[in-house]
N, CA, C and O atoms as a DFTB+ gen file, in Angstrom:
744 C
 N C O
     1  1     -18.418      15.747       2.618
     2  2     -17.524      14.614       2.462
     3  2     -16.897      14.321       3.835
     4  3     -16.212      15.202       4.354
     5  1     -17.059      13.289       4.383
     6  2     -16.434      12.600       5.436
     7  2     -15.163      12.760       5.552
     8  3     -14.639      13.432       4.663
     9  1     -14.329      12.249       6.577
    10  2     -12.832      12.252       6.687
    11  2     -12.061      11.074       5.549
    12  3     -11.127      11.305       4.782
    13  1     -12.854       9.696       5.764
    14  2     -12.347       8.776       5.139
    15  2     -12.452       8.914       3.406
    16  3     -11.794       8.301       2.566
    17  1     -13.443       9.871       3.219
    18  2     -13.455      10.194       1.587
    19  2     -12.435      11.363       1.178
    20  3     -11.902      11.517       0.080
    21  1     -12.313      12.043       2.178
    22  2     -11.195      12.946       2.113
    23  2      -9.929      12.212       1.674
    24  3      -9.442      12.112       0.548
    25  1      -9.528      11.735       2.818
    26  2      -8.601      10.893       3.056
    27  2      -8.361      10.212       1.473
    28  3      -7.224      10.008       1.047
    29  1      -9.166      10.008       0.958
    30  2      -9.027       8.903      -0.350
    31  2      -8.363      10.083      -1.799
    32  3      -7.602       9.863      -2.742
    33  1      -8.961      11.080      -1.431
    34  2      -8.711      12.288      -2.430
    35  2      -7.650      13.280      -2.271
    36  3      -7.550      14.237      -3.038
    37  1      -6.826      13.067      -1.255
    38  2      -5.442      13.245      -1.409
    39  2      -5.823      14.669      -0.580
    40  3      -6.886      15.196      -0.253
    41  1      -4.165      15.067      -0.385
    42  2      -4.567      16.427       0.313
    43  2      -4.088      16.404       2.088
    44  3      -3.838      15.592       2.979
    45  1      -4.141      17.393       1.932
    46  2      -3.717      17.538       3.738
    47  2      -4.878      17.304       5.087
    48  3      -5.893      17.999       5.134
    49  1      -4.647      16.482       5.911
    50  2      -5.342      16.121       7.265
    51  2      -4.929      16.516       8.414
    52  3      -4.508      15.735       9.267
    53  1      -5.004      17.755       8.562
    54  2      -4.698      18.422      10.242
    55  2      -4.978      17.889      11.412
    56  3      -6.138      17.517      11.588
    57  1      -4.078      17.736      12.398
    58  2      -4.109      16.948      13.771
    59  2      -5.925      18.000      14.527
    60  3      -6.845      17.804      15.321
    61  1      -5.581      18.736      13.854
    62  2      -7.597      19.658      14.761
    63  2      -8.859      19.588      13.651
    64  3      -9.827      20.325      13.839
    65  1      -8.824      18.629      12.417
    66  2      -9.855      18.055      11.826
    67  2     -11.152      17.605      13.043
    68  3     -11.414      16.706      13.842
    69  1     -11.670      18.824      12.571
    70  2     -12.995      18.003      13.319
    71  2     -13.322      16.377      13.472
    72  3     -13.756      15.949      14.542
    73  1     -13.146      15.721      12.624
    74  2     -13.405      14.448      12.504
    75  2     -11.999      13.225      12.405
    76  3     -11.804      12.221      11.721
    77  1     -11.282      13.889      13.390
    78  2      -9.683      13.148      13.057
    79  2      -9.634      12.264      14.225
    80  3      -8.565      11.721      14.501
    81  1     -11.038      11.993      15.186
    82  2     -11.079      10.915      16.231
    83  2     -11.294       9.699      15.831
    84  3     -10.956       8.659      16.397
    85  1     -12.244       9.923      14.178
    86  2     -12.695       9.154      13.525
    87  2     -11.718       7.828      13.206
    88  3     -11.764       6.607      13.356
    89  1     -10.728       8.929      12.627
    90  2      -9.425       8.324      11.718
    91  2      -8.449       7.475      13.255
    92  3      -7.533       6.780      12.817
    93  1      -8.490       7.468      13.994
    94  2      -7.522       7.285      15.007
    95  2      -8.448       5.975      15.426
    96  3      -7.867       4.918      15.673
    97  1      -9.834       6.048      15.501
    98  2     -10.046       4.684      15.778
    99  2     -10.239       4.069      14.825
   100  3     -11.249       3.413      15.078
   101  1      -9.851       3.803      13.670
   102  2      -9.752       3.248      12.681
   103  2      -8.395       2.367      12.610
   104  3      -8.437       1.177      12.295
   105  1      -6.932       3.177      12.992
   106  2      -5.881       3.203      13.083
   107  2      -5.911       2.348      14.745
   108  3      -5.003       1.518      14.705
   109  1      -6.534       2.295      15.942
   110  2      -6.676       1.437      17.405
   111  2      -7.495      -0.169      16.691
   112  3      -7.261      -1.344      16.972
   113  1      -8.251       0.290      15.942
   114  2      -8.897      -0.925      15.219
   115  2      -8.001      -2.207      15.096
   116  3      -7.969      -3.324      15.614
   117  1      -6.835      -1.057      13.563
   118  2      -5.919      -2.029      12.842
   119  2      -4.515      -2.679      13.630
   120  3      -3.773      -3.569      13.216
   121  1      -4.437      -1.882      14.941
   122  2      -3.438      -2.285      15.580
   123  2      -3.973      -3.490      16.863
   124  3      -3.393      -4.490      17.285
   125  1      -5.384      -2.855      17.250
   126  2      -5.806      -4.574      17.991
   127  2      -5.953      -5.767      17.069
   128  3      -6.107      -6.913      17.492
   129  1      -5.895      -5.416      15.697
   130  2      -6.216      -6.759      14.497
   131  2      -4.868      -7.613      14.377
   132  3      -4.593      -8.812      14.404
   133  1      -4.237      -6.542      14.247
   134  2      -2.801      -7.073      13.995
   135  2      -2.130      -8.009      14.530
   136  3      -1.423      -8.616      13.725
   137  1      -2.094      -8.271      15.326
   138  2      -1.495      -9.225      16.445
   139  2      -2.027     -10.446      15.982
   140  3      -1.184     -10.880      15.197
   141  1      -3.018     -11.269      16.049
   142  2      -3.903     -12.452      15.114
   143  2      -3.757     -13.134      13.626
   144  3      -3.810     -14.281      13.181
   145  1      -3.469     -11.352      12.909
   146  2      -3.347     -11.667      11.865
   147  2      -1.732     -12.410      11.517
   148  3      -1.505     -13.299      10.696
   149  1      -0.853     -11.787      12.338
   150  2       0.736     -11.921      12.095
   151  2       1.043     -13.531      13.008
   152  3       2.074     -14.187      12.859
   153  1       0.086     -13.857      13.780
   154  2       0.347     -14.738      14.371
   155  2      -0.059     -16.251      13.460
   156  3       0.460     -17.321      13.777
   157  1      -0.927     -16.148      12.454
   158  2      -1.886     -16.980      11.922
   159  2      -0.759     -17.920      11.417
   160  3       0.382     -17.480      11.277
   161  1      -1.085     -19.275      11.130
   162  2      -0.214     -20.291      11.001
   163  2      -0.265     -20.760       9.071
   164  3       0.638     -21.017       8.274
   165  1      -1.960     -20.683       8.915
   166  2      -2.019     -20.705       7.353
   167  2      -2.396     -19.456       6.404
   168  3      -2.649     -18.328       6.828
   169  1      -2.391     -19.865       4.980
   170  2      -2.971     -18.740       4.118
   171  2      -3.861     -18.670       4.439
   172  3      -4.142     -17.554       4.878
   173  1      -4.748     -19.516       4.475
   174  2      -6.307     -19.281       4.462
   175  2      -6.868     -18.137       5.808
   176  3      -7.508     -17.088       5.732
   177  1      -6.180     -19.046       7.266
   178  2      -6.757     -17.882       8.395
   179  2      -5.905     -16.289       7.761
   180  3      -6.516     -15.248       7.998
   181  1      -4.816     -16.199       7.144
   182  2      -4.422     -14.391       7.011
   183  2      -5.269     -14.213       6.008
   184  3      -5.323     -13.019       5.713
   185  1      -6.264     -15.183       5.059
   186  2      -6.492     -14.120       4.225
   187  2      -8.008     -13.832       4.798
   188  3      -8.545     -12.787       4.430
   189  1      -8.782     -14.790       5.759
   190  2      -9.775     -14.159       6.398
   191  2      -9.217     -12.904       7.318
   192  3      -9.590     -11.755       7.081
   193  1      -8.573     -13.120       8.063
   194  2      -7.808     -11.908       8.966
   195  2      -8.055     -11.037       7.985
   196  3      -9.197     -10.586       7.891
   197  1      -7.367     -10.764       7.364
   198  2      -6.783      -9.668       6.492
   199  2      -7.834      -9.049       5.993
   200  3      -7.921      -7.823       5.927
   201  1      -8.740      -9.881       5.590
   202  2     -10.037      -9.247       5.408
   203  2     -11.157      -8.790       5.987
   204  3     -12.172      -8.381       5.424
   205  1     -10.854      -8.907       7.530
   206  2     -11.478      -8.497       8.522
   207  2     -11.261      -7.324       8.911
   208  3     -11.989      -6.484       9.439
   209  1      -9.625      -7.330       8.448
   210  2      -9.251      -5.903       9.022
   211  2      -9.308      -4.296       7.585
   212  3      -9.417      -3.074       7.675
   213  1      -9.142      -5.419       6.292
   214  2      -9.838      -4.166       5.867
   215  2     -11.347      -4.146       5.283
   216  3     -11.726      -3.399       4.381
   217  1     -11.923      -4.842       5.778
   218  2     -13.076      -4.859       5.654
   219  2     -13.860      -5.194       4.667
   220  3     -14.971      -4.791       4.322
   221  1     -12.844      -6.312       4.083
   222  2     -13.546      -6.725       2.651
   223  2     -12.973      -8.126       2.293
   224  3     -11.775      -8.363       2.447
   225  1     -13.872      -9.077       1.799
   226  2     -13.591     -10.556       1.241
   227  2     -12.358     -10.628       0.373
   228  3     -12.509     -10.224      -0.780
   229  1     -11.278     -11.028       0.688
   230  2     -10.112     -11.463      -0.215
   231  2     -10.305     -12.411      -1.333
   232  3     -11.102     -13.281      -0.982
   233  1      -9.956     -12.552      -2.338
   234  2     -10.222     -13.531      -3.221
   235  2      -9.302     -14.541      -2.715
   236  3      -8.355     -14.228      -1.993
   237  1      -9.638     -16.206      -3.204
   238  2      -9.824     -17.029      -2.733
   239  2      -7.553     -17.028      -3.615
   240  3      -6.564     -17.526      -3.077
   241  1      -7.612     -16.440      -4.680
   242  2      -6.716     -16.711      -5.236
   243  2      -5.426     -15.594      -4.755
   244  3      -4.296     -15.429      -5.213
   245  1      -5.982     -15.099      -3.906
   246  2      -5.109     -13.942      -3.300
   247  2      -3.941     -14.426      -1.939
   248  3      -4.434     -14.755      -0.860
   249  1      -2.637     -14.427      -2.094
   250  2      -2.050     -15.018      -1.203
   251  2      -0.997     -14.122      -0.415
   252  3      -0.061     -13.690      -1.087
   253  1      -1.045     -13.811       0.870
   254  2      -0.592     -13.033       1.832
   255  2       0.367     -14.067       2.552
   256  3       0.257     -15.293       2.548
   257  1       1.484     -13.171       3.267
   258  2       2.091     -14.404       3.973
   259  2       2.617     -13.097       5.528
   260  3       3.091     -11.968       5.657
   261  1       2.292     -13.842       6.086
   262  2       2.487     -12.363       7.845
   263  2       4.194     -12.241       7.615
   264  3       4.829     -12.724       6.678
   265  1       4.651     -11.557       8.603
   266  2       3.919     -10.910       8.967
   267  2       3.572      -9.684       8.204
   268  3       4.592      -9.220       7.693
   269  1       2.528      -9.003       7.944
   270  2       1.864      -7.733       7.138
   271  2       1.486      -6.962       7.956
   272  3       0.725      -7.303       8.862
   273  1       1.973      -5.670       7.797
   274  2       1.864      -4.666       8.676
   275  2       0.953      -3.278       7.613
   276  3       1.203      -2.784       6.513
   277  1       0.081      -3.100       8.426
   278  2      -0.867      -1.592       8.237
   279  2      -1.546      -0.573       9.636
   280  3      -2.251      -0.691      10.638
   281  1      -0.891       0.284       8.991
   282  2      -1.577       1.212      10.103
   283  2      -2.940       1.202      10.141
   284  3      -3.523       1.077      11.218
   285  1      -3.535       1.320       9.094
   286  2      -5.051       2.080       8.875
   287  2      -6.117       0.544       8.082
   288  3      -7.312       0.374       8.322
   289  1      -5.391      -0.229       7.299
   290  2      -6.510      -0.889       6.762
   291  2      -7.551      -1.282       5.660
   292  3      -7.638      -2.119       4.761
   293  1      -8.415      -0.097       6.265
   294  2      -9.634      -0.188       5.485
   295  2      -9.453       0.478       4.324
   296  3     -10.234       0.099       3.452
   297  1      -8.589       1.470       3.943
   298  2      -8.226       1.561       2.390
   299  2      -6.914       1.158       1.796
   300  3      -5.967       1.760       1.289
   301  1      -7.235      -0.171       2.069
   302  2      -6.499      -1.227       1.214
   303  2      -7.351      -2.202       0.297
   304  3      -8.311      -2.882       0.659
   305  1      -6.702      -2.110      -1.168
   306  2      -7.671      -2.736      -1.843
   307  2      -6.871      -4.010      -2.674
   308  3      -5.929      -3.844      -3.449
   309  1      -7.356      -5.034      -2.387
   310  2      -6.525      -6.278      -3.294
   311  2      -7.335      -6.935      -4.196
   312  3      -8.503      -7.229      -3.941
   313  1      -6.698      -7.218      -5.388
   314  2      -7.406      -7.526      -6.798
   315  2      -7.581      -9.150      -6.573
   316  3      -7.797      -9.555      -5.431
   317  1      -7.498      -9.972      -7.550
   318  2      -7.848     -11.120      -7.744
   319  2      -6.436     -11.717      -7.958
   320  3      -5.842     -11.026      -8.785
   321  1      -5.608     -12.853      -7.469
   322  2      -4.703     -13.692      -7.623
   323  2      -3.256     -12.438      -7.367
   324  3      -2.745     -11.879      -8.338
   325  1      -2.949     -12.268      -6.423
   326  2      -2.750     -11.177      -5.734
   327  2      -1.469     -12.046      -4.978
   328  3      -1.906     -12.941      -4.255
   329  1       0.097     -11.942      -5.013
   330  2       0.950     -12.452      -4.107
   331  2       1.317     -11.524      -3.518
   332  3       1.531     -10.564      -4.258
   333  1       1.613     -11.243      -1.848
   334  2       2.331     -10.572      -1.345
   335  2       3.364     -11.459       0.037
   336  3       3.133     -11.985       1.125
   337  1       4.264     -11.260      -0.631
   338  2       5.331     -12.015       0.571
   339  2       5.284     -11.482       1.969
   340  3       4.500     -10.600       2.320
   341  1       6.370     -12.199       2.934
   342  2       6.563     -11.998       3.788
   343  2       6.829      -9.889       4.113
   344  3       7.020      -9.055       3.228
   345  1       6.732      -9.612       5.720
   346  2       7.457      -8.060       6.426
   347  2       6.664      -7.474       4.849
   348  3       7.273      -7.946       3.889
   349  1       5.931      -6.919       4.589
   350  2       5.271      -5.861       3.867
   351  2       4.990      -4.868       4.751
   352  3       4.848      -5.077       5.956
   353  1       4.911      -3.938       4.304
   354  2       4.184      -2.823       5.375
   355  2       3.425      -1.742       4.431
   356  3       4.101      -1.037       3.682
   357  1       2.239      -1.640       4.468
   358  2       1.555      -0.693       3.496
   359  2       0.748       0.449       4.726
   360  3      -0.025       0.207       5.654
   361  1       1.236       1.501       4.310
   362  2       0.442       3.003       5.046
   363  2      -0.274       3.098       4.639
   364  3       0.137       3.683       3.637
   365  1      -1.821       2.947       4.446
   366  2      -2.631       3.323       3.632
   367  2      -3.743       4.145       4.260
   368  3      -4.837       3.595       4.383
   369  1      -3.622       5.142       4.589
   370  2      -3.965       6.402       4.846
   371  2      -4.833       6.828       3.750
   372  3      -6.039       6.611       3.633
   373  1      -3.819       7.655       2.730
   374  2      -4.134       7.527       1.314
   375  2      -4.686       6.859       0.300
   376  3      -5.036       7.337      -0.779
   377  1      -4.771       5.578       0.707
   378  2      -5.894       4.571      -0.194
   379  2      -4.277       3.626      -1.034
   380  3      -3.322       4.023      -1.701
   381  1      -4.656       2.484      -0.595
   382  2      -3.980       1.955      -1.938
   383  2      -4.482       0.635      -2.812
   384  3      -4.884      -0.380      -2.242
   385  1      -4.429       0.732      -3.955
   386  2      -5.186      -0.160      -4.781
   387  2      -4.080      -1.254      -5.622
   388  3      -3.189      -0.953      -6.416
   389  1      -4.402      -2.298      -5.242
   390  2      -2.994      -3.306      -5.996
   391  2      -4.175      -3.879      -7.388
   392  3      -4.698      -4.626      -6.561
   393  1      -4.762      -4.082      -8.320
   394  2      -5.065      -4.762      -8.814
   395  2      -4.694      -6.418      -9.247
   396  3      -3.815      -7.025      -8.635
   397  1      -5.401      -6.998     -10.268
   398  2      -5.182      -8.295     -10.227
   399  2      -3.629      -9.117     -10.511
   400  3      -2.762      -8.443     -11.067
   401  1      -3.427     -10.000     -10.276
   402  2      -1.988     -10.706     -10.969
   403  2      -1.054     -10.109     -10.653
   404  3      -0.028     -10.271     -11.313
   405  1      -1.057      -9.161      -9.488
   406  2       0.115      -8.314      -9.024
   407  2       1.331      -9.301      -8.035
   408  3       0.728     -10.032      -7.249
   409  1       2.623      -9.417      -7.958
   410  2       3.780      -9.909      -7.477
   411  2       4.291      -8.879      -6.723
   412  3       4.578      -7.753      -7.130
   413  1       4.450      -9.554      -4.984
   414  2       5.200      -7.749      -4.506
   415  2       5.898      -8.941      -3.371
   416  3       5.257      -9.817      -2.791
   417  1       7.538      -8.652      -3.246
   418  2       8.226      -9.266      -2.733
   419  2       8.044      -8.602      -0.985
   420  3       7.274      -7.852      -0.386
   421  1       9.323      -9.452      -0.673
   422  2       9.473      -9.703       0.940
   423  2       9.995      -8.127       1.103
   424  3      10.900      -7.582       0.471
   425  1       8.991      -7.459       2.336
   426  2      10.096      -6.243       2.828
   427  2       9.399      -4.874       2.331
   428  3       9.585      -3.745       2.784
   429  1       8.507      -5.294       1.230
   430  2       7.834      -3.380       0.201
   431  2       7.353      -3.701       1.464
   432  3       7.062      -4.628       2.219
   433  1       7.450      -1.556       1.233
   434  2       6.936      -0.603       1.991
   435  2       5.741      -0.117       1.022
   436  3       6.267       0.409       0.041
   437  1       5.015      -0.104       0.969
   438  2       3.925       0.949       0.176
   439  2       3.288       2.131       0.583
   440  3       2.220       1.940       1.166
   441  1       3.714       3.548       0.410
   442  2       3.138       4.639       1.449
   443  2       2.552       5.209       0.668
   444  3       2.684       5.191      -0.556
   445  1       1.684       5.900       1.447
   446  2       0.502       7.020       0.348
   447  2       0.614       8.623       1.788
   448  3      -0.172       9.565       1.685
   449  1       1.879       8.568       3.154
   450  2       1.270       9.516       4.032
   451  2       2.320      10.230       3.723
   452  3       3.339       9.546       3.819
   453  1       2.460      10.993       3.489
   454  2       3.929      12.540       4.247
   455  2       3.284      13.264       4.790
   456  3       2.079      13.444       4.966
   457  1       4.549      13.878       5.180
   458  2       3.987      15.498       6.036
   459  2       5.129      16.545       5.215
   460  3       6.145      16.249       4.585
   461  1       4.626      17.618       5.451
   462  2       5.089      19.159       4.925
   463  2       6.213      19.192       5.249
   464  3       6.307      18.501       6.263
   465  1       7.820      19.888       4.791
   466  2       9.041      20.192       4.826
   467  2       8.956      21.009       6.300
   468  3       9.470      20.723       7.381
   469  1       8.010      22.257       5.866
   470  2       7.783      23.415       6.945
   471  2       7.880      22.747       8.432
   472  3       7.019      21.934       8.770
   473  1       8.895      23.087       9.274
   474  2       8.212      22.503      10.566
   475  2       7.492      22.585      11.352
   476  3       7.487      21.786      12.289
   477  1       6.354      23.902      11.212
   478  2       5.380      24.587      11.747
   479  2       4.352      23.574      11.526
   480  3       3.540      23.351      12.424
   481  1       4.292      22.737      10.067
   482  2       3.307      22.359       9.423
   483  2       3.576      20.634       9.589
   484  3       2.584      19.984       9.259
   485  1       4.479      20.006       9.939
   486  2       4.980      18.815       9.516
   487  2       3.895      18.113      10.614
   488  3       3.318      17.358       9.832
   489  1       3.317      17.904      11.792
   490  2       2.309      16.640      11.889
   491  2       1.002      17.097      11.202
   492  3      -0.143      17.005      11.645
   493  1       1.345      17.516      10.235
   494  2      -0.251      17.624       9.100
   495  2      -0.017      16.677       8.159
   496  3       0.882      17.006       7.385
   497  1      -0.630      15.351       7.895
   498  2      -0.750      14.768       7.144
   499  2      -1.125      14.633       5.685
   500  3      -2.323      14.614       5.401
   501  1       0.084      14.507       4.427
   502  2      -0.233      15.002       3.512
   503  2      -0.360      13.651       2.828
   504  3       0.691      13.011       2.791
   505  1      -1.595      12.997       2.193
   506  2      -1.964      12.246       1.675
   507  2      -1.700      11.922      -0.333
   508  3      -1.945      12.860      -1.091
   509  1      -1.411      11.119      -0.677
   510  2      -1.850      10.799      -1.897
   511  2      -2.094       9.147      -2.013
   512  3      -1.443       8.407      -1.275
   513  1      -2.946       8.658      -2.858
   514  2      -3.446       7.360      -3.107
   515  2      -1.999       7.148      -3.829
   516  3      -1.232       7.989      -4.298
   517  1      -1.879       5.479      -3.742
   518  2      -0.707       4.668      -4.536
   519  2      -1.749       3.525      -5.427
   520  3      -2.848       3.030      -5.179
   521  1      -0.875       3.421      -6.459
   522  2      -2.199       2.867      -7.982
   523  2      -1.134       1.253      -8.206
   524  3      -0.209       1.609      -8.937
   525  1      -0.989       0.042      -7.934
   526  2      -0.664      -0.698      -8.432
   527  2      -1.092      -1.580      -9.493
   528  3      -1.509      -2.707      -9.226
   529  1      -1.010      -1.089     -10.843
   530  2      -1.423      -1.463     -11.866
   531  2      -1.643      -3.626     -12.130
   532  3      -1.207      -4.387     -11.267
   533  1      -2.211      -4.051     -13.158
   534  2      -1.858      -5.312     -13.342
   535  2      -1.109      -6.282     -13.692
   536  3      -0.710      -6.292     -14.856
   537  1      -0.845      -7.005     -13.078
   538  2       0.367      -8.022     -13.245
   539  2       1.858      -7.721     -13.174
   540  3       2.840      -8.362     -13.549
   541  1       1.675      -6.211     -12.404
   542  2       2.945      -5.519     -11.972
   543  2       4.049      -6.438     -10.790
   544  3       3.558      -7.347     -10.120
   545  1       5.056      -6.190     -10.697
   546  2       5.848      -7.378      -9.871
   547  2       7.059      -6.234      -9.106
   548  3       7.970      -5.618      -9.658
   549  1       6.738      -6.248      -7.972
   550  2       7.893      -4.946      -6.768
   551  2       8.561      -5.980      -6.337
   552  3       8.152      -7.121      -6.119
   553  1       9.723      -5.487      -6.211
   554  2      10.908      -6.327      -6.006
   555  2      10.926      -6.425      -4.380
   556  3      10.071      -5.825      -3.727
   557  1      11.932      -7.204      -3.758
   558  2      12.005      -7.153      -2.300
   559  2      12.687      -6.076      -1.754
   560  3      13.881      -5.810      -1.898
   561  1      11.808      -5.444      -1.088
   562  2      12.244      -4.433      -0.041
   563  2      12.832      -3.056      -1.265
   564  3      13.928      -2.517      -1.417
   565  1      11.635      -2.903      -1.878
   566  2      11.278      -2.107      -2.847
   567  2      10.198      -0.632      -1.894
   568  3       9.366      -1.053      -1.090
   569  1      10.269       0.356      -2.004
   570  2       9.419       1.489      -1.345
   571  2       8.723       1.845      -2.662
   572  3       9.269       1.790      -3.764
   573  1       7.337       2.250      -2.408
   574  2       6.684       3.222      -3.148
   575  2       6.151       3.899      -2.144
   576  3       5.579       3.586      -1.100
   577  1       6.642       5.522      -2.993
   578  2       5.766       6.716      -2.217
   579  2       4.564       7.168      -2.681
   580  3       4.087       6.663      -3.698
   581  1       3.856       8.263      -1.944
   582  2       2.875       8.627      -2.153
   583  2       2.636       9.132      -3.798
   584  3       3.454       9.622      -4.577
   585  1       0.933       8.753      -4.024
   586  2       0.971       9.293      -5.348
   587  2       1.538       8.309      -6.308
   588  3       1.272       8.791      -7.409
   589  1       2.093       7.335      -6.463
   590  2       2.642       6.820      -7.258
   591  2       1.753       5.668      -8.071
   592  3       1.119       4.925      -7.321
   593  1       1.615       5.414      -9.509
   594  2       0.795       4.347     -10.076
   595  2       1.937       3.518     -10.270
   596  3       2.855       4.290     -10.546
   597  1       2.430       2.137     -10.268
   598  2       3.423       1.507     -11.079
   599  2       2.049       0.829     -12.318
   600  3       0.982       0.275     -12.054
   601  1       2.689       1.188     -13.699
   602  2       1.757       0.901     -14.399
   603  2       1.658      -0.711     -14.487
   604  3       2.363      -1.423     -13.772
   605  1       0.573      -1.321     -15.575
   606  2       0.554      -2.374     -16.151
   607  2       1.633      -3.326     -16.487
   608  3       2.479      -2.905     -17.276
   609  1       1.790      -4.754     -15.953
   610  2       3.336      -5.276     -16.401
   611  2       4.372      -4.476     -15.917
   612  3       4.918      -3.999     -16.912
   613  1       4.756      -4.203     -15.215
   614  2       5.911      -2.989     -14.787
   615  2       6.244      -4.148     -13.796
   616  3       5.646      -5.063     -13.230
   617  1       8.052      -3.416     -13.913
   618  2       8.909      -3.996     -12.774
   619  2       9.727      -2.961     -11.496
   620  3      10.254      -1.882     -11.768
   621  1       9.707      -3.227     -10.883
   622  2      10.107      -2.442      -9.774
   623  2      11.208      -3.022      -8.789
   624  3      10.981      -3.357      -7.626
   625  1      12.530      -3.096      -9.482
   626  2      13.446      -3.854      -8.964
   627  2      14.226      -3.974      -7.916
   628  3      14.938      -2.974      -7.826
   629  1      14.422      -4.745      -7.073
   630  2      14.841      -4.896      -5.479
   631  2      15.413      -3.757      -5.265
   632  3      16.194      -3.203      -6.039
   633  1      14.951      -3.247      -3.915
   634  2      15.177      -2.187      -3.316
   635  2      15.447      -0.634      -3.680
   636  3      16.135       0.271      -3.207
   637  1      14.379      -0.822      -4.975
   638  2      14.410       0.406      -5.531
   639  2      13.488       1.245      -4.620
   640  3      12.639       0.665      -3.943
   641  1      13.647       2.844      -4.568
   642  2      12.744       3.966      -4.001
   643  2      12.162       4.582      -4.858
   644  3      12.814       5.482      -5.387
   645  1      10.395       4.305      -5.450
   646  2       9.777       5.209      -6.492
   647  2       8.955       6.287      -6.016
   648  3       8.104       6.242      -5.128
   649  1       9.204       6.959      -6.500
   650  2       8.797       8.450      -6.179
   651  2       7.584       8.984      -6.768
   652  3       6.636       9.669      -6.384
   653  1       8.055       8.279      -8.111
   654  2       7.158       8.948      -9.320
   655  2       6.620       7.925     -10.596
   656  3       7.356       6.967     -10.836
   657  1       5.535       8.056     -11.319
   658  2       4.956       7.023     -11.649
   659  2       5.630       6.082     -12.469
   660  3       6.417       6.529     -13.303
   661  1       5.462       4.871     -12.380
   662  2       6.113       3.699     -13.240
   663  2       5.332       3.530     -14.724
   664  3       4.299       2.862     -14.709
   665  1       5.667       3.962     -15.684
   666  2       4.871       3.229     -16.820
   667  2       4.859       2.168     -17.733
   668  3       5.810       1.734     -18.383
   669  1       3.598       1.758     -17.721
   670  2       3.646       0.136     -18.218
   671  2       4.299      -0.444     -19.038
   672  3       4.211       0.113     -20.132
   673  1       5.065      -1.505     -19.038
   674  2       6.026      -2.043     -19.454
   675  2       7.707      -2.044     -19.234
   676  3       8.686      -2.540     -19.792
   677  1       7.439      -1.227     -18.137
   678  2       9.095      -1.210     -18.123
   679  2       9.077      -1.683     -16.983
   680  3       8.229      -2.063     -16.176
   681  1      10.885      -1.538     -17.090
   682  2      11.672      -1.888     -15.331
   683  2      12.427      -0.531     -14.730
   684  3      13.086       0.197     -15.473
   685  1      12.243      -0.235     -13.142
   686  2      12.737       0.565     -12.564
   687  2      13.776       0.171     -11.859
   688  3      13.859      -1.044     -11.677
   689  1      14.604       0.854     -11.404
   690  2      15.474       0.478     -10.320
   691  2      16.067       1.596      -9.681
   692  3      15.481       2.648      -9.936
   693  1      17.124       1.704      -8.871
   694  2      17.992       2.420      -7.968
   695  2      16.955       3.123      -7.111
   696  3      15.796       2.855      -6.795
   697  1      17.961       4.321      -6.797
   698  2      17.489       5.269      -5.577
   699  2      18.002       6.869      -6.290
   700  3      19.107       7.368      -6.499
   701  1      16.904       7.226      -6.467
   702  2      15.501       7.183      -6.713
   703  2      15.718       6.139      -7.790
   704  3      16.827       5.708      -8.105
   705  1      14.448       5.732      -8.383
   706  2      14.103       4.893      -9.018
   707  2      13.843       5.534     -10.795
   708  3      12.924       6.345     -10.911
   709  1      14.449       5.249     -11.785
   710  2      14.740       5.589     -13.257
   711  2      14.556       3.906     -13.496
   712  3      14.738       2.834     -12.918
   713  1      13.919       4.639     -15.135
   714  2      13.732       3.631     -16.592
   715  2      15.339       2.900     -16.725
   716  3      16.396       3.482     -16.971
   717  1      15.058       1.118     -16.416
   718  2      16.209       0.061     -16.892
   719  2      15.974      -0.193     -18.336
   720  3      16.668      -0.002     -19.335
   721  1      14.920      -0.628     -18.168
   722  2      14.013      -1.309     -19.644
   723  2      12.739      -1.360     -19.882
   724  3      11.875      -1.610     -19.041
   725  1      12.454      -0.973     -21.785
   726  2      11.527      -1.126     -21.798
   727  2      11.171      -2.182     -22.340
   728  3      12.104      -2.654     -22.990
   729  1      10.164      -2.846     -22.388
   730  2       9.888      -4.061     -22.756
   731  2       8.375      -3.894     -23.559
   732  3       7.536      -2.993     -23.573
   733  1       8.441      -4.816     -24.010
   734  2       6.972      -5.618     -25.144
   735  2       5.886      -6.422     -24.200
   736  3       6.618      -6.977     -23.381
   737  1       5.406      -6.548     -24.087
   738  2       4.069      -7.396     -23.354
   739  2       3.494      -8.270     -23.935
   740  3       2.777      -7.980     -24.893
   741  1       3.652      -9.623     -23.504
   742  2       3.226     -10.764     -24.721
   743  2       2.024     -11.181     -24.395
   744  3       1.450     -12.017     -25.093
């Protein structure tokens, strides 16, 4: 298994990985992309950008607005009719998957990287994938951490910090982030 399949399966990435030159020009890639993409004037040029840089056709119904910030890129995955506002910033190291009809305000952070408490151990990169379920809606300047699914229909309310998984149908909020409401799905 490669670095980048690693990478997708969670787990720790040591700065002396044989194959961690790999990952770094991946990461020189997304930062010469960047600049073009944040500069772009319409939807249409960010959502070609955007798809240049992670390496895959955006749907036509998918709407980005710069500036959008990623370290890495290429495991970023966007569903079909897809809003993401303005200042986003997604780490996706870890892989992250938004599926379709998803709403994510001005300001989310989306991370999938930590490192270890230990300080012997802390530039070891500890990975988990982030799961954004369908027709889910993150509030502005909302964080999700590593590991985290927000389920189906789920709300994730302004400037909440989720830690831990959202399940479908409800609303989260505060710091950390706890059950507001649950709700019905029509």
């Amino acid at each position: 298994m490669d670095i980048f399949a690693r990478m997708l399966t969670g787990g720790p990435i040591r700065r002396d990985d044989p194959e961690i030159a790999a990952m770094w020009e991946v990461v020189a890639r997304a930062i010469r992309l960047s600049p073009a993409l944040n500069a772009a004037t319409d939807t249409d040029q960010i959502r070609q950008l955007l798809g240049e840089l992670i390496g895959r056709e955006i749907d036509a119904g998918t709407t980005v607005f710069a500036p959008f910030h990623t370290n890495f890129g290429r495991h970023i995955t966007l569903g079909k009719n897809v809003f993401i506002n303005h200042a986003c910033t997604f780490l996706d190291l870890g892989g992250i998957t938004i599926e379709d009809d998803v709403q994510i305000g001005p300001k989310v952070n989306i991370i999938t990287e930590n490192h270890p408490i230990e300080p012997a151990q802390r530039k070891v990169l500890l990975l988990k994938p982030v799961l954004i379920k369908r027709n889910a809606w993150i509030g502005a300047a909302a964080t999700i951490l590593p590991g985290v699914t927000v389920g189906e229909n789920a709300v994730v309310a302004a400037g909440a910090v989720v830690h831990k998984d959202v399940v479908a149908n409800t609303i989260v909020g505060g710091i950390p982030a706890r059950v507001i409401k649950t709700f019905e799905a029509v």
